[in-house]
C-alpha positions as CSV (number, residue, x, y, z in Angstrom):
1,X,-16.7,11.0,28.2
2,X,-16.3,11.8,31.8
3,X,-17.6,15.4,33.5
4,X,-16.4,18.3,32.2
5,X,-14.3,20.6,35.1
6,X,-15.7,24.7,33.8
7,X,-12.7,26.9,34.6
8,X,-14.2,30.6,35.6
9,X,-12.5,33.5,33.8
10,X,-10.7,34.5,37.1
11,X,-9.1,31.3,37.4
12,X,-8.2,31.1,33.4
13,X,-6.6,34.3,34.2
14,X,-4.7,32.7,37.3
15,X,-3.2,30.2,35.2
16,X,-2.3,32.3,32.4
17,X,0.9,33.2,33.0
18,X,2.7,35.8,31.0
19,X,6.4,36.4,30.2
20,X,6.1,40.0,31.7
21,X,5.3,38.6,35.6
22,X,7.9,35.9,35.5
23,X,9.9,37.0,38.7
24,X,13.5,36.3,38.5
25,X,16.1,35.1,41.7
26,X,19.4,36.5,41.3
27,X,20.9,35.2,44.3
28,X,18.5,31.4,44.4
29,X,21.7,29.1,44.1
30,X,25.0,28.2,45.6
31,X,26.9,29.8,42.6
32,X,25.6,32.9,42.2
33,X,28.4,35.1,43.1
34,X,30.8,32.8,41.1
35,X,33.1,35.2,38.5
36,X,31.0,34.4,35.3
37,X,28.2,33.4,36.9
38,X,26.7,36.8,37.1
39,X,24.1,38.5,36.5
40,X,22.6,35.4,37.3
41,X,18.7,34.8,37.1
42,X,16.4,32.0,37.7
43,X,12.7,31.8,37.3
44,X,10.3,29.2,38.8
45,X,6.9,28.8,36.6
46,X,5.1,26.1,37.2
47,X,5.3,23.6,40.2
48,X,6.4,23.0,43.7
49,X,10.1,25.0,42.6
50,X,13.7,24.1,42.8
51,X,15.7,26.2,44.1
52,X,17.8,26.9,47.7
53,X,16.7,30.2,48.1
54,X,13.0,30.2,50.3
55,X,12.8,33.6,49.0
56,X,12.2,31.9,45.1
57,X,8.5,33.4,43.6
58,X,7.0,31.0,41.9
59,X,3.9,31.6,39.2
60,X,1.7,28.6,40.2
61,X,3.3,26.6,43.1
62,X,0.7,23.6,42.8
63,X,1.7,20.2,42.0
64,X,2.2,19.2,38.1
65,X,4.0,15.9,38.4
66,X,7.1,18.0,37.1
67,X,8.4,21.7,37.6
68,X,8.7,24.6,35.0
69,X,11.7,27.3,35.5
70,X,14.4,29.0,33.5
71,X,17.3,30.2,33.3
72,X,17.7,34.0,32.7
73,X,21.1,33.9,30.0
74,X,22.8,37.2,29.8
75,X,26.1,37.1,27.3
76,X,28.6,34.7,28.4
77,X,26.9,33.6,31.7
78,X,27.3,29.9,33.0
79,X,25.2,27.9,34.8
80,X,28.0,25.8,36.8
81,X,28.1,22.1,37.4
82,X,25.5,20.1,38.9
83,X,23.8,16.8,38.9
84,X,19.8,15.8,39.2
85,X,18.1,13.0,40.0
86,X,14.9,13.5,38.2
87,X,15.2,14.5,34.3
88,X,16.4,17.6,33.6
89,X,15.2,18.9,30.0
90,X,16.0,22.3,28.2
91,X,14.0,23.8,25.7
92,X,15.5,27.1,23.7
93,X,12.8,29.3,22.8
94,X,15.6,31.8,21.6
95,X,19.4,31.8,21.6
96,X,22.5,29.8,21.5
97,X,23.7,27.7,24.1
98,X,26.5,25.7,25.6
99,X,26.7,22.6,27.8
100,X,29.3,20.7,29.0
101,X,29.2,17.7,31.4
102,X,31.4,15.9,33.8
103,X,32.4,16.6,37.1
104,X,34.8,18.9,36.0
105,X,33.1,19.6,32.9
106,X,35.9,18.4,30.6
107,X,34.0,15.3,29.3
108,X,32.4,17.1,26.6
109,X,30.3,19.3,24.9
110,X,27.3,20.6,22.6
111,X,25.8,23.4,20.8
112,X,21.9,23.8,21.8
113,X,20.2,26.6,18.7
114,X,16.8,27.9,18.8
115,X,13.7,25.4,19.0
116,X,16.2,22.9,20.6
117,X,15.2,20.1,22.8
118,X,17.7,18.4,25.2
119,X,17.0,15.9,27.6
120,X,20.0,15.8,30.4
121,X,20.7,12.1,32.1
122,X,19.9,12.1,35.9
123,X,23.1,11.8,38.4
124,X,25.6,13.8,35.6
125,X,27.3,16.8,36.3
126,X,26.1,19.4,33.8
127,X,26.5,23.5,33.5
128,X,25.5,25.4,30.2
129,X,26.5,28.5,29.1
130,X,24.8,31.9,26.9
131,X,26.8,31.9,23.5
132,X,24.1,34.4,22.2
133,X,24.7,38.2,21.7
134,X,21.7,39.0,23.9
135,X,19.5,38.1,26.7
136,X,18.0,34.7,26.9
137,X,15.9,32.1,28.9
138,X,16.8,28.8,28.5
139,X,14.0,26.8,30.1
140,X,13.5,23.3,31.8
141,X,11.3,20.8,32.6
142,X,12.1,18.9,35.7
143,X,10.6,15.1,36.1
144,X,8.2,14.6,39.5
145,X,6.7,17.2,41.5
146,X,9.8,16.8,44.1
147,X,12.7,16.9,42.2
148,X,15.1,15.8,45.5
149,X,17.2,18.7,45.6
150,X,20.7,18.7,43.1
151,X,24.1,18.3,44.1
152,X,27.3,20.3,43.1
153,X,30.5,19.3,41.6
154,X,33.0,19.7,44.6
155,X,35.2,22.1,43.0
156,X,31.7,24.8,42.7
157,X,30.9,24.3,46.2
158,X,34.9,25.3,47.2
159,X,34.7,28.1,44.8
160,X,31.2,29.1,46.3
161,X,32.5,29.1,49.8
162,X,35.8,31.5,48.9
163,X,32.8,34.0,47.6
164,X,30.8,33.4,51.4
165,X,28.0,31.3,50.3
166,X,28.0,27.7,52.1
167,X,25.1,25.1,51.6
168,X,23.5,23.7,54.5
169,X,22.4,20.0,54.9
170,X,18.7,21.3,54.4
171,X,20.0,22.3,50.8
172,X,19.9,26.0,51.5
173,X,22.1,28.4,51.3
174,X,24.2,30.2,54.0
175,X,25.5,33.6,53.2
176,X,28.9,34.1,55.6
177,X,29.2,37.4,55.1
178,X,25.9,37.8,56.6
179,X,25.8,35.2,59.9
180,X,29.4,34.2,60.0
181,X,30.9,31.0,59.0
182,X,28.9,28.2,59.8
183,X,30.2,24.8,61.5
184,X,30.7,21.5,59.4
185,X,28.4,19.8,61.1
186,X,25.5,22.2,59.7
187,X,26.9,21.7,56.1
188,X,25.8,19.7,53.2
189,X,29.5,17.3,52.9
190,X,31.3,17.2,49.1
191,X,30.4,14.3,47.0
192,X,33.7,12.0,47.8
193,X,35.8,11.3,44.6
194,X,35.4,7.7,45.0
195,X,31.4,8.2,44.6
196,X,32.0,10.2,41.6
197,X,34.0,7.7,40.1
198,X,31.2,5.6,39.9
199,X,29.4,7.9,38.0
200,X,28.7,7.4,34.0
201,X,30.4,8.8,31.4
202,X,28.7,10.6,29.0
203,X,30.2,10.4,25.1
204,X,29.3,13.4,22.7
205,X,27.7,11.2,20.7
206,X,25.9,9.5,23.1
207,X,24.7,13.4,24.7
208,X,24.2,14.2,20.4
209,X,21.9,11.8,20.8
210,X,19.4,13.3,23.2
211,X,19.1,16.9,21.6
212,X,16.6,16.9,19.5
213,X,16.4,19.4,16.9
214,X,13.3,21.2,15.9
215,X,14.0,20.8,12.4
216,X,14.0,16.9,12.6
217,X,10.5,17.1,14.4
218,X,7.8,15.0,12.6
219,X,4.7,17.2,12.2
220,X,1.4,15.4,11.3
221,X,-2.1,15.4,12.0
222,X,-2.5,13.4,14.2
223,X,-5.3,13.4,16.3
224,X,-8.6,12.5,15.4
225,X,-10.2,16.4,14.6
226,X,-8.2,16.1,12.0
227,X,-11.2,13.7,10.3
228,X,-13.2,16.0,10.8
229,X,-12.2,19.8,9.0
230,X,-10.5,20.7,12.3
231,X,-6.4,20.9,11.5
232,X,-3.6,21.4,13.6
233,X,-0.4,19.1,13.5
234,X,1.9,17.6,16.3
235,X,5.8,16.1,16.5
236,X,6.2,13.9,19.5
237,X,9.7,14.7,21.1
238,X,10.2,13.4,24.5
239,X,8.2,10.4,25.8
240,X,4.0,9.4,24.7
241,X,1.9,12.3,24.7
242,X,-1.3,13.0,22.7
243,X,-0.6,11.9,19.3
244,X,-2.8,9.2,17.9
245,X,-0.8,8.9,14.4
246,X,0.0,5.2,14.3
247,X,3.5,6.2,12.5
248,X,4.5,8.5,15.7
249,X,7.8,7.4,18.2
250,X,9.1,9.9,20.2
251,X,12.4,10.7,19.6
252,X,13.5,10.6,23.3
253,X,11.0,7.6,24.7
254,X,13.3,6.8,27.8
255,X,10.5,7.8,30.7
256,X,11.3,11.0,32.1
257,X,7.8,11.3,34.5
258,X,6.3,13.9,31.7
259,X,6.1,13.7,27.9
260,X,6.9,16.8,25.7
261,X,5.6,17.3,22.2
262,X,5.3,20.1,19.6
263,X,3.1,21.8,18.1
264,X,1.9,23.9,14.9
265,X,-1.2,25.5,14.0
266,X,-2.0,27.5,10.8
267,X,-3.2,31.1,10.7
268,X,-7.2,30.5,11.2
269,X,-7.4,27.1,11.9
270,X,-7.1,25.0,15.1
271,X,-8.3,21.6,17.0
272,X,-11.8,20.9,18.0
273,X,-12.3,21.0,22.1
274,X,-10.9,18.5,24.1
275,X,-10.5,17.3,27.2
276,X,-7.7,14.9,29.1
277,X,-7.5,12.9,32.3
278,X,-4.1,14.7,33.2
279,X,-2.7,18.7,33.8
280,X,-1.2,20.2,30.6
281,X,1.1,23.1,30.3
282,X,1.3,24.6,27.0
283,X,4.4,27.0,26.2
284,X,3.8,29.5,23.6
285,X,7.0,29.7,20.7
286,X,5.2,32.4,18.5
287,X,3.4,35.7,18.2
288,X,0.0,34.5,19.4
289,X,-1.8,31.4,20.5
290,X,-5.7,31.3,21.0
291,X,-6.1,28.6,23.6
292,X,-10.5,28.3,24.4
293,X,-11.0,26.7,27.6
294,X,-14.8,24.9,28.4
295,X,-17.3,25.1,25.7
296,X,-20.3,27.1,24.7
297,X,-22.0,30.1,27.0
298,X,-19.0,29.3,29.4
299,X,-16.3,29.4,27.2
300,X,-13.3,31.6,27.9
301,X,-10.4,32.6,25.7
302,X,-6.5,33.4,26.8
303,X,-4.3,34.6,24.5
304,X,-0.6,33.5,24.9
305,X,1.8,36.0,23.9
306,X,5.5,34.6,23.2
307,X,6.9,32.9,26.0
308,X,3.7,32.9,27.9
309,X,2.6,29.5,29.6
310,X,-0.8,28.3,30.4
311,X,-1.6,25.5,33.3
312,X,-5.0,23.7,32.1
313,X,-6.4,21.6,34.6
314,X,-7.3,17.7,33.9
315,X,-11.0,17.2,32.8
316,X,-11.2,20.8,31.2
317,X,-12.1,21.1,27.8
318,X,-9.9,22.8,25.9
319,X,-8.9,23.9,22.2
320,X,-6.4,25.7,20.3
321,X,-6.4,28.1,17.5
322,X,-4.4,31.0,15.7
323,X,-6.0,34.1,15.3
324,X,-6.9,34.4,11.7
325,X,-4.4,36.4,9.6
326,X,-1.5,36.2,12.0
327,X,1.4,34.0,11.7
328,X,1.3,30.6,12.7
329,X,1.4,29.2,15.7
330,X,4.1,27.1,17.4
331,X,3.8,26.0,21.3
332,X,5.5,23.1,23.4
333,X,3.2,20.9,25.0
334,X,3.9,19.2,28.3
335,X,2.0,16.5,30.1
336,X,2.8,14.6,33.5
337,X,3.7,10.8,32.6
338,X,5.3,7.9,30.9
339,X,2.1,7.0,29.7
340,X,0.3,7.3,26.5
341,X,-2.7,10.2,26.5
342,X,-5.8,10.1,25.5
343,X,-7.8,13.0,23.9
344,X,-11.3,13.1,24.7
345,X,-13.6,14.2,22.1
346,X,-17.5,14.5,22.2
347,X,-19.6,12.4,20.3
348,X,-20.4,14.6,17.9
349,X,-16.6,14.8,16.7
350,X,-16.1,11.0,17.4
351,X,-19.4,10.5,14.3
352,X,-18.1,13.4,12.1
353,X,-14.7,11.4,11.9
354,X,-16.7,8.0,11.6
355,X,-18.5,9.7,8.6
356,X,-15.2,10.9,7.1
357,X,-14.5,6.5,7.0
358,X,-12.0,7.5,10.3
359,X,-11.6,6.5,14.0
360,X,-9.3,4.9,16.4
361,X,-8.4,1.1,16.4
362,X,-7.9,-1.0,19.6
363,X,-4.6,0.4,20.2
364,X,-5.9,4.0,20.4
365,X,-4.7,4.8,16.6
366,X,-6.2,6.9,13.7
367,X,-7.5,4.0,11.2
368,X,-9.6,3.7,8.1
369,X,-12.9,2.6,10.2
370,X,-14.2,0.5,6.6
371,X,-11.1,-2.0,7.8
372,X,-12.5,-2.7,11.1
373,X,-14.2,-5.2,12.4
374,X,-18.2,-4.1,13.0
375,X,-17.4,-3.9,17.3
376,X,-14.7,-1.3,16.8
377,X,-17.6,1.0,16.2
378,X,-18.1,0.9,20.2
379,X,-15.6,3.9,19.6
């Protein structure tokens, strides 16, 4: 196993970050003074940030290969129209939601519930919209560290600019009623209807297909602890993350630049510690998550509360549990990469397994080690 990287307790603190100091941006895009559109918040977590307001706080502003914000979801608010280039995925810790896509936002749309995943296509116009009875973030994963900016349907930018707010070929935006109309030549142009007309359309069933739905998650053990009295279970949903369960496909395995799985932990038990080559971001969807980072005298523990995130750099080891006698606990797990990960257990796990007749075959996978041929014990 390579070196170990010991987080201090001040810098396990630093990348706690807790649902109480998200800081939100009321005014941080073009739209924000749109009828509907307001009270309109947006939160930056984790990353470099996306938004075209410099005035955007940002949790940790150091680069994930993806960004971490939300959308603050009063009743009846809309997001409006826009496009990505990089992928775009919701997750609903809470609420209901709707989103619509096309340029015009007439080509179709879905319910997303509670514990919903959706993974948007890049270069399609999509705005959502708060269908819940009370406040709500709706939060998103955004592919690569710099996401390129977005662009806005046509008919949002006119609307914006009837309200004062113009966007500026630097992507920011310029408030009118502040510094006076600005001149074309300093403004971002409108996509031309013969561009969007190359765009894709989108079919609700083709969209249907890239929401996935908590409750059709596949939850197994599926790392290699799990050999070895250690049990805490995982349900890939977008792209290859950590699972070594032989059985596992993601439901979403298009590359989006990060993987995304879920998982569950009973009340008292958890994984062994681990480490991986890559950052991890885990988002806490319950009570209480015990999350131990480094091991023994240096160990230090941070407790997520609901909606609480945690930034754990690559090389640390790490390990998860739910405090014993609370409910259990549920967190989304998100990792930079198209690429499979690895776990990296000590040697000591790796033999308890071995004794329990378990370790990993050639391709990484959970396997009965008595089937194996003798050189697979190099494990």
């Amino acid at each position: 196993m390579p070196a170990t990287v010991v987080v201090t307790p001040a810098e396990a603190e630093r990348r706690h970050l807790k649902r109480k100091d998200y800081v939100p941006c009321v005014d941080a895009f073009i739209d924000c003074r749109l009828p509907g559109s307001m009270p309109k918040e947006n939160y930056s977590m984790i990353g470099p940030g996306v938004t075209q307001n410099a005035s955007q706080f940002i949790n940790l502003q150091e680069p994930h290969g993806f960004n971490i914000g939300a959308a603050g979801m009063y009743p009846g608010v809309t997001n409006n129209l826009h496009l990505h280039f990089t992928s775009e995925t919701f997750i609903a810790p809470t609420g209901a939601y709707t989103v619509r896509w096309g340029v015009r936002g007439d080509e179709g749309e879905l319910p997303l519930e509670t514990g919903d995943i959706a993974v948007m296509p890049t270069w399609v116009f999509r705005g959502f919209s708060a269908r819940s009875d009370q406040f709500g973030l709706l939060m998103a994963v955004l592919g690569s560290d710099d996401t390129g900016g977005i662009i806005w349907s046509p008919e949002v930018l006119k609307r914006a600019r009837e309200t004062g707010l113009w966007l500026s070929k630097g992507n920011e935006v310029i408030d009118a009623l502040q510094s006076g109309t600005p001149d074309d030549a300093e403004l971002l142009p409108l996509m031309p209807e013969t561009e969007i007309a190359t765009l894709k359309r989108w079919s609700v069933a083709q969209m249907r297909a890239r929401v996935v739905k908590k409750g059709a998650l596949d939850f197994r053990e599926a790392t290699l602890d799990t050999a070895a009295g250690h049990h805490w279970k995982i349900a890939p949903a977008v792209g290859n993350g950590l699972s070594q369960h032989r059985d596992h496909t993601p439901p979403i395995l298009e590359p989006q630049s990060f993987s995304i799985e879920w998982i569950q932990i009973e009340s008292g038990q958890g994984s062994a510690p681990f480490a991986t080559a890559e950052k991890m971001v885990l988002i806490n969807l319950s009570p209480a998550l015990e999350v131990v980072l480094n091991e023994g005298s240096d160990s230090v523990v941070q407790t997520l509360g609901f909606e609480d995130m945690i930034s754990i750099p690559a090389h640390v080891q790490r390990s998860f549990r739910c405090p014993a006698g609370a409910a259990a606990s549920e967190a989304v797990m998100v990792m930079a990469g198209d690429h499979v990960k690895y776990p990296m257990f000590g040697a000591a796990l790796i033999a308890a397994a071995r004794a329990n007749d378990v370790t990993l075959d050639a391709g990484g996978k959970l396997a009965r080690a008595s089937l194996l041929p003798p050189m697979m014990f190099s494990v």
